[in-house]
C-alpha positions as a printed Julia matrix, in Angstrom:
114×3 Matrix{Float64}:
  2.03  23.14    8.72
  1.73  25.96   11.17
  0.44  23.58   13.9
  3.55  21.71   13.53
  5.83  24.44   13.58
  4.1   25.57   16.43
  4.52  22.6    18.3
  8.13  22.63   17.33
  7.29  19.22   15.09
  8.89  21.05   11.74
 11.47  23.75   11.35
 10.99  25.62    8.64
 14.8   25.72    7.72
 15.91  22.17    8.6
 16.36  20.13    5.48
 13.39  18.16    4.42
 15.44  14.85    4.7
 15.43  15.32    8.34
 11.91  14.39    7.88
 11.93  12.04    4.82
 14.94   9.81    4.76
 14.3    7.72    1.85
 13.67  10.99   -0.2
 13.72   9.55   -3.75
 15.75  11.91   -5.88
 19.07  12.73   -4.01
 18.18  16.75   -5.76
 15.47  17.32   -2.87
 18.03  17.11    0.22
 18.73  20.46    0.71
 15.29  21.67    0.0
 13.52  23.1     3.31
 10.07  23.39    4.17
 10.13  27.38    3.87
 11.36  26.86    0.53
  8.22  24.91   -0.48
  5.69  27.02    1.07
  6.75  29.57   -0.76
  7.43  27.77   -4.12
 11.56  28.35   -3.86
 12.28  24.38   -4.43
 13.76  24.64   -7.57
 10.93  21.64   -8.0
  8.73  22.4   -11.9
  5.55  22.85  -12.04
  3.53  19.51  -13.87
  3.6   21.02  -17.53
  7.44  21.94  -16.92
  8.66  18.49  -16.38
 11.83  16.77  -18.41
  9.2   14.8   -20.14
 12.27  13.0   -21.44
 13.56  11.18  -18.62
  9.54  10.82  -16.74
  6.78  10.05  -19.86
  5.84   7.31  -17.18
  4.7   10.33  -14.8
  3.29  12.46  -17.22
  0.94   8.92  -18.13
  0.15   8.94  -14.77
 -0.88  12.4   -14.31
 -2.81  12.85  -17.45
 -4.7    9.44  -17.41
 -5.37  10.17  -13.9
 -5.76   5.6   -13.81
 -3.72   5.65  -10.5
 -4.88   6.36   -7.06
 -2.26   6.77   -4.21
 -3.31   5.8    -0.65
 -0.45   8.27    0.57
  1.83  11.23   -0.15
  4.67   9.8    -0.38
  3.62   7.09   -3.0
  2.22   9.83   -4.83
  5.81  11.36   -5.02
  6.3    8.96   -8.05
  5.01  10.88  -10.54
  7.62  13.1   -10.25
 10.59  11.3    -8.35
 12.77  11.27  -11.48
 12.6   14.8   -12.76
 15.53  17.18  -12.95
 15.31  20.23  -10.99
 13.88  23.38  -12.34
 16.11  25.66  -11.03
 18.67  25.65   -8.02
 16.86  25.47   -4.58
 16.07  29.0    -3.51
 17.03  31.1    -6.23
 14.0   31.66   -7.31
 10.27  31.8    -7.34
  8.6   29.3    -9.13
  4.7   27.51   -8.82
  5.12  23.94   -8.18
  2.09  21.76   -7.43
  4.41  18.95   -6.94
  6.4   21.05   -4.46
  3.16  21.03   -2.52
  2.89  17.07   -2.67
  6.43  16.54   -1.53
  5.59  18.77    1.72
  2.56  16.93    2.48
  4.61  13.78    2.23
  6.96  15.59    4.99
  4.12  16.45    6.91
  2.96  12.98    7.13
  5.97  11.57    7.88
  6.42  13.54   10.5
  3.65  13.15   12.41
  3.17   9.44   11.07
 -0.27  10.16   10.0
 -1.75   9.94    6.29
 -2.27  13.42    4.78
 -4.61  12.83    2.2
């Protein structure tokens, strides 16, 4: 990430759907990068989920049966959860924060990140 903003390929406050159009849940468009490094998404943390609305997510991430080839298929194991909180109010762990920046990253650069 610091490599691309330092080569002006990210901006840390520009809205993450500058980089990821098709962002599957319309909740992650005003989300930046700066808010995911530093866990301010509003995005929960795996055992936070709304287990209601994504059991087929929480199947995926406990049977660990499915391997993604890419970032942003992995984003499917959390595409359809609510948000945690509102984006940058507050601090918050989120592994799955950290797989919807990779996704980013690889988008923008049009490279895997694996």
């Amino acid at each position: 990430m610091a490599r691309l903003v330092d080569n002006q390929q990210i901006a840390l406050d520009t809205p993450i759907n500058n980089y990821l159009a098709d962002l599957p849940n319309p909740a992650w468009r005003e989300i930046t990068p700066r808010m995911l490094l530093s866990h301010m998404s509003g995005i929960a943390h795996y055992p936070q989920r709304d287990l209601e609305k994504d059991y087929y997510g929480l199947y995926l991430v406990l049977s660990l049966s499915k391997h993604y080839d890419d970032m942003r298929s992995a984003l499917e194991v959390f595409d359809g959860t609510s948000m945690r909180s509102k984006s940058g109010t507050e601090f918050y762990y989120s592994s799955q924060g950290t797989v919807l920046l990779a996704a980013v990253m690889a988008a923008e650069v049009n490279k895997p990140y694996m």
